[in-house]
N, C-alpha and C positions, 0 to 999 in steps of 0.2 A: 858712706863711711860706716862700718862697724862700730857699734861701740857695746862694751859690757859692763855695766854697772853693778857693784855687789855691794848688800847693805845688810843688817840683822846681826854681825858680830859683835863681841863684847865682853866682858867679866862675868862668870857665870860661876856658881860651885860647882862640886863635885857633886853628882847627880840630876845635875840640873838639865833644861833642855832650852834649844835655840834653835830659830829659822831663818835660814839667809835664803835671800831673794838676791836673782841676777836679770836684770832688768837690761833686753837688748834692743839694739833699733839697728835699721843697716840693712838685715838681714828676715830672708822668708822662713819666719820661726817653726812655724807648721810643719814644713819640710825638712828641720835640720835636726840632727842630735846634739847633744848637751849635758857636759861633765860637769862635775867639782873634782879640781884636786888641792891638796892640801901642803904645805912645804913648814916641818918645825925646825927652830932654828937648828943650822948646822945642819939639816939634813938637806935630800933632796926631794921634789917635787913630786908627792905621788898620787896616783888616781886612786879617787873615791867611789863617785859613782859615776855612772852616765844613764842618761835616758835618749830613747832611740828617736826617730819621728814619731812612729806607732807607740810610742812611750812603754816600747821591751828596758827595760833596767836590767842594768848589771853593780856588785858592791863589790868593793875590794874585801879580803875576809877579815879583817881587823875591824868592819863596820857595818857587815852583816848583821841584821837583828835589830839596828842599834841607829842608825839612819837612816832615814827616806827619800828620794828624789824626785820631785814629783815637777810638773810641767801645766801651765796654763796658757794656751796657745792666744784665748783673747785677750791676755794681756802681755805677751812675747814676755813672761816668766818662766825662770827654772827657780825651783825651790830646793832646799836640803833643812828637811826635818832632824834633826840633833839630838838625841835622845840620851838620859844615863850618862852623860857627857863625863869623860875620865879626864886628870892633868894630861894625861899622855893625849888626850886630843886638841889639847894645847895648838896651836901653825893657825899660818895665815892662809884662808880657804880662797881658790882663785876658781873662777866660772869659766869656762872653756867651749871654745867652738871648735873639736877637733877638725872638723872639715867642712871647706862652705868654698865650692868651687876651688877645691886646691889649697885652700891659705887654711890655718888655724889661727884664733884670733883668743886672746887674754882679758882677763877683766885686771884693773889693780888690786884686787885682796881685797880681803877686811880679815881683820885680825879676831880669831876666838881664843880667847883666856879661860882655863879651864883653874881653878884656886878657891880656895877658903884663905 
C-alpha cells in the first residue's frame, strides 16, 4: 500500500521560510520521481516542483529562486525548502507520485499560511 505523508506546514510571515517533508512507504523511492503541488483556495491544483530519480528538478516559474526540492532516498523523503514565503503562497501543498507503475498516488496536504 502506498501511502504519502506530509508534515512541516504552518503560520509563517511574510518573509519567512518553511520545510515540508513527504515521507512515503509502499513504494521503491530510489527509483521514482517526486512532486509538490500546491492548491489555494478557490483555485486549482498546480505543480511546483518535481524531482526526478536522478534528482533532475524542474520549478514552476512563480517559484523559481524561491524553493527547493530536494530528495533523500535513505529516508524515502521528498523535501520543499520554502523560502521568502509570499501570502500569495498561501494552499495547501500536496506530495505527489506522478507515476509508479501506472497509478499516481496523493499525499493529504498540510496546509501553509503565509500572514502577519
Amino acid at each position: 500500500q502506498v501511502q504519502l505523508v506530509e508534515s512541516g506546514g504552518g503560520l509563517v510571515q511574510p518573509g519567512g521560510s518553511l520545510r515540508l517533508s513527504c515521507t512515503t512507504s509502499g513504494i521503491i523511492f530510489s527509483k521514482t520521481a517526486m512532486a509538490w503541488y500546491r492548491q489555494a483556495p478557490g483555485a486549482q491544483r498546480d505543480l511546483v516542483a518535481q524531482i526526478t530519480s536522478d534528482s533532475n528538478t524542474y520549478y514552476a516559474d512563480s517559484v523559481k529562486g524561491q524553493f527547493t526540492i530536494s530528495r533523500d532516498n535513505a529516508k524515502n523523503t521528498v523535501y520543499l525548502q520554502m523560502n521568502s514565503l509570499k501570502p500569495e503562497d498561501t494552499a495547501v501543498y500536496y506530495c505527489n507520485v506522478p507515476s509508479y507503475f501506472g497509478m499516481t498516488y496523493w499525499g493529504k496536504g498540510t496546509l501553509v499560511t503565509v500572514s502577519s
